[in-house]
N, C-alpha and C positions, 0 to 999 in steps of 0.2 A: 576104681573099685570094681572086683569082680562079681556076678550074679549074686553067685553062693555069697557074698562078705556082705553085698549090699542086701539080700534077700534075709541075712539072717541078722545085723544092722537093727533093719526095720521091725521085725519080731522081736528084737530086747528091748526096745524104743516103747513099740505097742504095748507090752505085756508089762513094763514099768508105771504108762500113763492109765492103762484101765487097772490095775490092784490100786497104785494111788490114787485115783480118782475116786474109786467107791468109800474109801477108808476114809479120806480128806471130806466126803462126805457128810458121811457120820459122825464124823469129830466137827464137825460146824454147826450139827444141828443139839450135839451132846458132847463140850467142851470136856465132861469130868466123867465121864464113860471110859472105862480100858476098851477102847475099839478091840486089840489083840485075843481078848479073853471070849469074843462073843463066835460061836460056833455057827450061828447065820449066817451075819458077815462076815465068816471062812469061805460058805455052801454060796454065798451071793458070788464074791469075788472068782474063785474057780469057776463059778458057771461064768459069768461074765467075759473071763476071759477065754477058755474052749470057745464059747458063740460068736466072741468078736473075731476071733483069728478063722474059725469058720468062712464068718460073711466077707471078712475081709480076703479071704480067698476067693469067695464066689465072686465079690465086686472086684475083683483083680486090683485091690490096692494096692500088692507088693509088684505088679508090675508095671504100674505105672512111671511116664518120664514126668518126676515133680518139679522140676526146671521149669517146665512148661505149664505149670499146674493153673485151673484155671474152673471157672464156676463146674462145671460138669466132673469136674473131681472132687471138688464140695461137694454136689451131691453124693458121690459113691459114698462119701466118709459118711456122713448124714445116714443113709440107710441104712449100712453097715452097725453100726453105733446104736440106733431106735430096733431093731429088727434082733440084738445082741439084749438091749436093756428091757426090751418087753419080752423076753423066753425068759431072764432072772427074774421079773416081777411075780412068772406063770408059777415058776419055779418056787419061791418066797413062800408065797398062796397056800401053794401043795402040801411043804412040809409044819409049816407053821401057821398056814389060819390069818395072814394079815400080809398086805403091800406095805414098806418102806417107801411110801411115794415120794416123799421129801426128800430124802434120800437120792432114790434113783433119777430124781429131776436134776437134781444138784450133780452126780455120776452122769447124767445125760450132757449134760451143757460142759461138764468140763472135761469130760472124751472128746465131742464135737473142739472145742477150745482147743484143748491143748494136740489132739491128732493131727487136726486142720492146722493150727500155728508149728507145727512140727515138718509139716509138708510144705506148708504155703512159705515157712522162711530160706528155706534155701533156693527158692525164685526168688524170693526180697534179695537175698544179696547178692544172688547171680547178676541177676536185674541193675543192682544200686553199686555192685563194688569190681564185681569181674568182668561185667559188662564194658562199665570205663577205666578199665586201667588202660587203653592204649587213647592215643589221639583218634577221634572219627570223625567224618565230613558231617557236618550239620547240613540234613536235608528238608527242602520243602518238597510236599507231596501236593499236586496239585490232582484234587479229589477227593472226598471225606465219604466215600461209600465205600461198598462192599470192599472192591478191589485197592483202595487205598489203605480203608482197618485192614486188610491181608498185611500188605506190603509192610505198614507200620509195625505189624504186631512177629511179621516174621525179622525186621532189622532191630527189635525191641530182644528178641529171643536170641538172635542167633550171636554170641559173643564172638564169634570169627568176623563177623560182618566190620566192613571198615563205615559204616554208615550209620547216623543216628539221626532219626525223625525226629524234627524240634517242632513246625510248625504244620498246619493243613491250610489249603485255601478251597473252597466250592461254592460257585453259585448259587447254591442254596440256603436262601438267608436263615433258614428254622434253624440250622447247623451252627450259623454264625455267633460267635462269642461263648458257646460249648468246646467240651474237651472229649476230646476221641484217644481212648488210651493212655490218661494222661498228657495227650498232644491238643493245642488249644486250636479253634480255625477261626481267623483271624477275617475271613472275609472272600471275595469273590475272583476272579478272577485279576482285576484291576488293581487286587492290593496284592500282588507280584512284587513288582518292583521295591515298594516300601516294605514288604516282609523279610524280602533279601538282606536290606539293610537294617531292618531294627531286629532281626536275630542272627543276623553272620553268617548268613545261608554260604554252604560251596557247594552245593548241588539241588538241581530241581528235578522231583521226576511224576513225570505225568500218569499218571491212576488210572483214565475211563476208558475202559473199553470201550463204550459205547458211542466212542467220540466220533463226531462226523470230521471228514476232511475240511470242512469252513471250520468248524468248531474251535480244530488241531492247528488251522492256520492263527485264530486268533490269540491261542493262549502262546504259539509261537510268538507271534509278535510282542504281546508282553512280556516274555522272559528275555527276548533279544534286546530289550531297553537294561535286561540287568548285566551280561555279557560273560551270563551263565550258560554252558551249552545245553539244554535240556535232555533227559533221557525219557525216553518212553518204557510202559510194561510190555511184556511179551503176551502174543495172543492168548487168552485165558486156554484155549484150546492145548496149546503146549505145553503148558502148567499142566493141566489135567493128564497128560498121556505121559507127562514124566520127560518130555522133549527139554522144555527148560525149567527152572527153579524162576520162584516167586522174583527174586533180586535177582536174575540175569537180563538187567536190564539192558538196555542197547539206547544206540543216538538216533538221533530222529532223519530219517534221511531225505531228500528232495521227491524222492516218492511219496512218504507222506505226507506233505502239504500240496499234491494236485487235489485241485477241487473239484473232485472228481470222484465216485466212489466205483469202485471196478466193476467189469462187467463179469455176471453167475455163467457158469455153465450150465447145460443143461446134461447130466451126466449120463443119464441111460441112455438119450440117442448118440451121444460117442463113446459108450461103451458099446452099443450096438455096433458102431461102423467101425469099432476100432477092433475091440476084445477078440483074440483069434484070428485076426487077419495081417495078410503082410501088408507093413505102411515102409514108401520107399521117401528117404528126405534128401532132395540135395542140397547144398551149403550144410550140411549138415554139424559142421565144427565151426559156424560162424554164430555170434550173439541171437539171434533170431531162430535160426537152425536150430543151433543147439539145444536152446529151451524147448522148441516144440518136440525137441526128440526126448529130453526129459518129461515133458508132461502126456504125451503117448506112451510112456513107457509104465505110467502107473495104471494106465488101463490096459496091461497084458497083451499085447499083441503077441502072433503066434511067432514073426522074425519082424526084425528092424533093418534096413536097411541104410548104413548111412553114406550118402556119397560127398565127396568134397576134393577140391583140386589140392589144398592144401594138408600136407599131410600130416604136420604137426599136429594141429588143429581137429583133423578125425581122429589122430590115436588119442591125445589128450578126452574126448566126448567117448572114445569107445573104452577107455578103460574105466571112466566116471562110471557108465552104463554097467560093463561089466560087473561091477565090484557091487552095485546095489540088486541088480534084474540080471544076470549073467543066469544063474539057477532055473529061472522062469520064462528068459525071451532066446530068440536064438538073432544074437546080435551080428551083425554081419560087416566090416566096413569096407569101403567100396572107395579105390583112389582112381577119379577121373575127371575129365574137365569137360562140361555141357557143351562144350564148342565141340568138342569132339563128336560127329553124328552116329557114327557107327559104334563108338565105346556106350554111349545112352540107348542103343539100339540093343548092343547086346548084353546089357545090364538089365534092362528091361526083361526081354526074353528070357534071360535066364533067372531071374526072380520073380516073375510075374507078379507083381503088385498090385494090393486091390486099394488101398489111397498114394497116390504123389501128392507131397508137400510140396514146392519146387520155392525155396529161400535162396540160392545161390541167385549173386549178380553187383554188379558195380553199384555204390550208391552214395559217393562222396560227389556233392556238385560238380564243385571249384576243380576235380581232377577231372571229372569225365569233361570239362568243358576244353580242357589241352588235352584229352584222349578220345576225341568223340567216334574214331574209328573202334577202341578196345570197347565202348560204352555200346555199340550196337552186336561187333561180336556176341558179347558175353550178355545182354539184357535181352536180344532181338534174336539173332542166331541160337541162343542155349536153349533159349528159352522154347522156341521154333522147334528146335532137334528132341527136347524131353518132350514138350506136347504130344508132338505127331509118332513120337515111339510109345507112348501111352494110347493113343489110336491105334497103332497098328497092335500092337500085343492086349487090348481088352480091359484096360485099367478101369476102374470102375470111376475112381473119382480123382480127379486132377484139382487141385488150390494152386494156383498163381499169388503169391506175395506180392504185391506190387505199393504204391504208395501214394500219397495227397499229389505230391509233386509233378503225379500225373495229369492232373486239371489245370488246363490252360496252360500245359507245360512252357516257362519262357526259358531254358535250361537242356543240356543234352541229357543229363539224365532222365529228366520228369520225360520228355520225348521219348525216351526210348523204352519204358515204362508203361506209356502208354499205347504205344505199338503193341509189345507184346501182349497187355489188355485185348487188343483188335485181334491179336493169333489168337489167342485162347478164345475170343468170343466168336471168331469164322469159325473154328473146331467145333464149336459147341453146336452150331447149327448142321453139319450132317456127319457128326461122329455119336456113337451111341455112351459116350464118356462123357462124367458129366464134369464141366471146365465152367470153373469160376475165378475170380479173383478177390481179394480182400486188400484194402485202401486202410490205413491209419499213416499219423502220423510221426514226430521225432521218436523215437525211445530212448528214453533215458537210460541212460549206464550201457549203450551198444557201443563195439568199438569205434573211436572217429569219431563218437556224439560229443555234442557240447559240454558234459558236466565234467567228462577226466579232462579236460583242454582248462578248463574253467580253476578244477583242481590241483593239477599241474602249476597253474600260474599265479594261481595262491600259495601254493609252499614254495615258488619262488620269490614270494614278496610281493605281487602282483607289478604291474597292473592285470586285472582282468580286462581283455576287449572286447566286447560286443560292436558289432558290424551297424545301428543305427539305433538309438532310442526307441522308434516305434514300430522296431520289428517285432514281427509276433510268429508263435508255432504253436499248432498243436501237439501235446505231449502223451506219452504212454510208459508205463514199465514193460520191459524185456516178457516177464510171463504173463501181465497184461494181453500184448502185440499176442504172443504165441496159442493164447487161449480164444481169439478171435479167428484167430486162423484155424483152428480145430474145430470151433465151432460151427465154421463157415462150410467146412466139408460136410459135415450133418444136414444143412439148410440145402445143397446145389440140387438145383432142380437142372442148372446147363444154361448158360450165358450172363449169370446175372456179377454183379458184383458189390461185392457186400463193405461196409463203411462201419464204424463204430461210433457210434453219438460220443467225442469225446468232451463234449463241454464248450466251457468257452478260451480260446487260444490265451496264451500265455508270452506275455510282453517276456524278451532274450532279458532285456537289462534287469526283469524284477527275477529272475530265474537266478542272473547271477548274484542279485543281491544276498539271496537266499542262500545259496553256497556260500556265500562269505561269512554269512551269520552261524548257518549250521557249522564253520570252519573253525568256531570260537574267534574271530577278529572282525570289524567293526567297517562299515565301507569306506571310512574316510582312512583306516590305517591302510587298507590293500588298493582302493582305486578303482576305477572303472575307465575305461579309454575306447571311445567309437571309432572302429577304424576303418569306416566306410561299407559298402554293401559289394560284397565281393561278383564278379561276372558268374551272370548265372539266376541267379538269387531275386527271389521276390518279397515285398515286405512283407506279405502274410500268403498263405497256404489254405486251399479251399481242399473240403474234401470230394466235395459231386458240383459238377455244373449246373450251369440251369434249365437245363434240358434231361437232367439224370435225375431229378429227385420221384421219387415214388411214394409220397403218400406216409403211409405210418411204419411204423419199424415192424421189421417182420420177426424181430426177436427180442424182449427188452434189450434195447440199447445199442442194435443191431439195424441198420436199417441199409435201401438194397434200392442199386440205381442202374442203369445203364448207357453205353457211353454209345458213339455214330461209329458202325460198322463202313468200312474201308471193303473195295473189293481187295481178295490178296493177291491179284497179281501184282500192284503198287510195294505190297512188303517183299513180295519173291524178287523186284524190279533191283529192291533193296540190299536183297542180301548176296544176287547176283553180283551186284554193282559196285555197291562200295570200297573194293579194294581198286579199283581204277578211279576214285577220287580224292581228293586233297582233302585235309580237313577241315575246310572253312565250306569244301563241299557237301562233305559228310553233314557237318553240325547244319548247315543250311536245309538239305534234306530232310534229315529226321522232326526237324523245327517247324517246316511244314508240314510234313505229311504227320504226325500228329496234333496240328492243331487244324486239319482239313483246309486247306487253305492253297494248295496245290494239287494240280494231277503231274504225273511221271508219262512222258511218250514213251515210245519206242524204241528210242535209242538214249534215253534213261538219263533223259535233263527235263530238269524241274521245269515249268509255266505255269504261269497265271491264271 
């Protein structure tokens, strides 16, 4: 129906209900009275209706959506109606000397009746008849406040919706055995499982915003007993900006149950160090890189530079970039490889960068342990070559990525990790650049992490393998990792190296459990299979020694240690050398001289 048909609809509707209502009136209070003959009750009626169609225009009744209609349109009719039958009483008064009170009480209540039953039924049967003509998933809604009556009341309205609220569950017992919406709540979190089954639930989805990560873990685990996969709401925040709708709900992903809640920025001092300034990234098309290059890119920098060996991988981040910040940043990308000294020399110079990111570098174990010659190149050498071109050309601030695996490294990588820790912190002591690094640990969803290896072997049927029951890691998301590293460039004062409080580490096997449950299938259908600790590998991962710890966090959640400075002739000994060693010499080397435990002669063999 168009404006004009439904606009003019509702005017034959109204102007039917207020003449016969004042008439039906009168003929109730005076059965044997010719209503038609009384020249009053003409003057009533006509004013009546002029006033109603007035107010009803002022309270915007004929544009309201009645689908949706709901107390707060009750009232519009309400005023409308009272504000219409007190100007005919004034009226009445004026010409004739006397109120029809009886009368206009009775025309009162049955405008209010019949307007309001005129509006309110076509939600009754939208609601009751066109709502269910199709099949919908019977959902539980875990939550009975604000954001759950939302959710309810928008899959109550919207007949597109394939989803129909049957039951609530909330810890809140005042709630318990009440109906929200017509929707009963049944009880608290623990009566999951048995609601699933005593209403036929095929969908659960989670309501609180407010939830903490333990919180989220536990209603996780009671839905995983039903072997429903749970969805969660979208940030209230993106509701609000129009990002997403009420029902774009999403699954719950292994990010959301670390118990853990994220680390804040602090936004002015990186909008101070960032906004305006050239920031140069290398790895810049790798998981890590990349995100940082997204999250500096919403604070305006004046150009981006991104470098990366790989060139798939820079065009893919630089057309991402372009397509959102192209208008605003001046993006630049940059195809070269940190081993190369002289290409990092003249990238430098020619962009003059006031922050280095520096992400590029080897960081699968199990490889660098049968490549521990390419693992010093590219973690030791690259890393060496970007630093000291950031000294020479005046870089204001240098971030080192580096990782846990650098403490007590038993591993070629975490060794060579921690070497380049020791360049960046020789630098820091007589360069006017200030050189830091930042230590966390797995991230989740980076290429070569655990969760697509884990997911991959679940939609092959599993088995899933995890390398020993009691291995454990600490865990991060991708813009987690990225935002520590941003924020680490804000904090460098020049040698320190900054650690992320991330909790407490996380057993591999309950990680994968986790995936298999968020996967909709059950651990005893996919498996789990231990398939020893591969070379390299430690059962669990420290993030500062014991000799690094300092005290209290220097930023919530942020805290800041330092590692035993190496003179760098032993690294220069290293990066001379290593191409005239074998690799069991290679890995030998670096094994010690990051965990101090060797000095290098002069003809560049290791001793005791």
């Amino acid at each position: 129906m168009t404006y004009k048909k439904r606009l003019s609809f509702l005017i034959i509707i109204d102007s039917l209900i207020v003449i016969s209502a004042i008439y039906i009136g009168f003929w109730l209070l005076n059965p044997h009275f010719n209503v038609f003959q009384s020249n009053t009750l003409l003057m009533s009626s006509l004013t009546l209706l002029i006033w109603h169609h007035c107010f009803a225009y002022g309270y915007k009744l004929y544009n309201k959506a009645w689908e949706y209609a709901s107390v707060g349109e009750l009232i519009s009719i309400t005023k409308a109606v009272t504000f219409s039958v007190l100007i005919t009483s004034v009226l009445q008064f004026m010409f004739t000397g006397d109120i029809f009170v009886r009368v206009l009480i009775i025309t009162w209540m049955l405008h209010v009746l019949l307007i309001g039953g005129s509006r309110f039924s076509w939600r009754m049967y939208r609601d009751t008849f066109i709502r269910r003509r199709k099949d919908k998933k019977r959902v539980l809604i875990v939550g009975a406040g604000a954001a759950g009556t939302m959710v309810a009341r928008q899959l109550l309205q919207n007949a597109e919706a394939d989803m129909e609220p049957v039951v609530f569950v909330d810890d809140d017992e005042r709630k318990h055995r009440l109906q929200v919406l017509g929707v009963p709540v049944v009880g608290g979190k623990d009566a999951i499982e048995s609601a699933v089954v005593d209403y036929e639930i095929d969908s659960i989805i989670i309501a609180i915003p407010s939830l903490s990560k333990k919180e989220l873990n536990e209603i996780f685990e009671e839905c995983s007993k039903t072997k429903i996969k749970p969805q969660i709401l979208p940030m209230i925040e993106d509701i609000l900006i129009g990002k997403l709708s009420v029902n774009s709900f999403r699954e719950i992903q292994v990010e959301d149950l670390l118990g853990r809640e994220p680390v804040e920025l602090d936004m002015e001092s990186i909008s101070e160090s960032i906004t305006g300034k050239t920031v140069l990234v290398t790895g810049a098309g790798g998981s890590i890189g990349s995100e940082i290059c997204r999250q500096i890119s919403s604070f305006n920098p004046k150009r981006l530079v991104l470098v990366g060996h790989g060139e798939n991988s820079i065009y893919l981040i630089d057309m991402e970039l372009r397509k959102q910040y192209g208008e605003m940043i001046d993006i630049v990308p940059v195809i070269g490889d940190i081993q190369d000294r002289a290409r990092m020399f003249s990238v430098m110079e020619q962009f003059q960068p006031d922050v280095v990111y520096h992400a590029a570098a080897h960081k699968h174990v199990p490889l660098m342990e049968y490549n521990p010659v390419e693992a010093v190149k590219n973690n030791v050498i690259g890393t060496k070559n970007v630093a000291e071109a950031c000294d020479t050309f005046g870089v204001d601030t240098f971030v080192l990525v580096s990782s846990d695996k650098a403490v007590n490294p038993t591993n070629v990588m975490g060794s060579t990790k921690r070497i380049a820790e020791m360049v960046v912190q020789n630098l820091a002591k007589v360069s006017k650049t200030k050189y830091v690094a930042v230590r966390f640990g797995n991230v989740l969803g980076s290429r070569g992490s655990v969760i697509p290896l884990f997911k991959k072997q679940i939609q092959a049927g599993g088995p899933v393998t995890v390398t020993h029951p009691d291995m454990t890691r600490y865990f991060m998301t991708i813009p987690e990792a990225s935002r520590l590293v941003i924020q680490a460039g804000t904090l460098a004062r020049g040698g320190e190296i900054f650690v992320l409080d991330m909790g407490e580490p996380v057993k591999i096997v309950d990680l994968a459990r986790n995936v298999i449950k968020l996967s909709g299938y059950s651990v005893e259908e996919i498996g789990i299979e231990f398939s020893g600790i591969r070379p390299g590998e430690k059962m669990y991962e420290e993030l500062l020694g014991e000799g690094e710890v300092h005290g209290d966090a220097i930023f919530p959640k942020i805290f800041i240690g330092k590692t035993t400075l190496i003179p760098m002739h032993l690294v220069d000994n290293l990066v001379d050398g290593y191409s005239e060693m074998s690799s069991a010499e290679v890995q030998e080397y670096v094994l010690g001289l990051a965990n101090n435990r060797f000095e290098i002669n002069d003809n560049k063999q290791l001793q005791a």
